[in-house]
N, C-alpha and C positions, 0 to 999 in steps of 0.2 A: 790585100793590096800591096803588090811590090814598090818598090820605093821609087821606082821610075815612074808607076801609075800616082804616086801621090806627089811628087816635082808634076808631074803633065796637070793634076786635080788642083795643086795649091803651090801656084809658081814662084809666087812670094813670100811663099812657110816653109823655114828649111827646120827641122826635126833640131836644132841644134838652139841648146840651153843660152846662149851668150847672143842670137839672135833675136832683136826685139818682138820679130811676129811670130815665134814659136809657139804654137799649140802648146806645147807639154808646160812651158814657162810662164803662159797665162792663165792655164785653166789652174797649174800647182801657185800661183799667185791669189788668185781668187780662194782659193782650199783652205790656203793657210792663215787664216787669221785665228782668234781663240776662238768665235762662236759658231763660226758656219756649218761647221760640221755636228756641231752639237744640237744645233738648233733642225737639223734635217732629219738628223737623230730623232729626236724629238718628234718632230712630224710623222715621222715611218711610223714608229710607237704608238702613238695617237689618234692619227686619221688629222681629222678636220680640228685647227686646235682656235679659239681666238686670241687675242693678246693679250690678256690678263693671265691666262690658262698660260701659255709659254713662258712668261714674268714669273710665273709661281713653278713652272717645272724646271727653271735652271735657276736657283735664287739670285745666286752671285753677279750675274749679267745685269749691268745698269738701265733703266730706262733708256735712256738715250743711244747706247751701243746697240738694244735689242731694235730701237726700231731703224739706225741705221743700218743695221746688218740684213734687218728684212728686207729693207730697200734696194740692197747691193741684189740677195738674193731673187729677189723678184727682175730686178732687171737682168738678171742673168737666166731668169727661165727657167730656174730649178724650183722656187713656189709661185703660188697662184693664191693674188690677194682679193677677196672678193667683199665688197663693200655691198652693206643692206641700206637702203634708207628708211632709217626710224630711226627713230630717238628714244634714248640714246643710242648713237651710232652703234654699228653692230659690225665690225670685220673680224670674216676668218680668215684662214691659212693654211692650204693644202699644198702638199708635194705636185708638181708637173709630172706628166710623162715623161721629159727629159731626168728631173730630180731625181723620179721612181727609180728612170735607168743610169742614175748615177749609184745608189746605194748600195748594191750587191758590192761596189768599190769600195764604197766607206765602209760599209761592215765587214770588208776584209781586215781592212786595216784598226777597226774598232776589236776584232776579234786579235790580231795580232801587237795589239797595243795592251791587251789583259795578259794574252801569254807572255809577252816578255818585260811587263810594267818593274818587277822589283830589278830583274835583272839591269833594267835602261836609269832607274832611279839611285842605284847604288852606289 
């Protein structure tokens, strides 16, 4: 898509950081907080996890962070919260097809965050 085909597709999104409706500025808003990315992490790794199982594979993440963070991420369409009815409750948590085809992203940057971690921490 040349850049005149995406002005004609999204007339109100200009590619430009300091613009409030920028693509690039909302979706690296959403990214960056401490868990989201860890938490999707997580999902790829796992499959189908439920929330005691995510609680126990990131320890340090609080009650209250994990499940606001799910929340964020669900409403963002990167996971899929599937609620059972029985008792006691029963919800899992899987990646979306959108999440899936977010991941090869973040496992770049996961893979490029091990190669250059001592270097960036020094």
């Amino acid at each position: 898509m040349t850049k005149f085909d995406y002005k004609l597709k999204y007339p109100m999104r200009e590619l430009d950081p300091l613009y409030p409706t920028c693509p690039i500025r909302n979706i690296i808003n959403r990214m960056s907080d401490k868990w989201s990315l860890l938490i999707l992490s997580t999902l790829q790794r796992n499959g189908v996890m439920r929330y005691k199982e995510l609680n126990a594979a990131i320890p340090d993440i609080s009650q209250k962070m994990l499940s606001g963070t799910l929340k964020r991420l669900e409403a963002d369409k990167l996971i899929h919260r599937k609620m059972y009815g029985e008792i006691p409750p029963r919800v899992e948590y899987t990646l979306t097809q959108t999440g899936k085809e977010l991941m090869p992203a973040v496992n770049m940057m996961v893979d490029w965050a091990l190669a250059h971690f001592e270097e960036i921490t020094q």
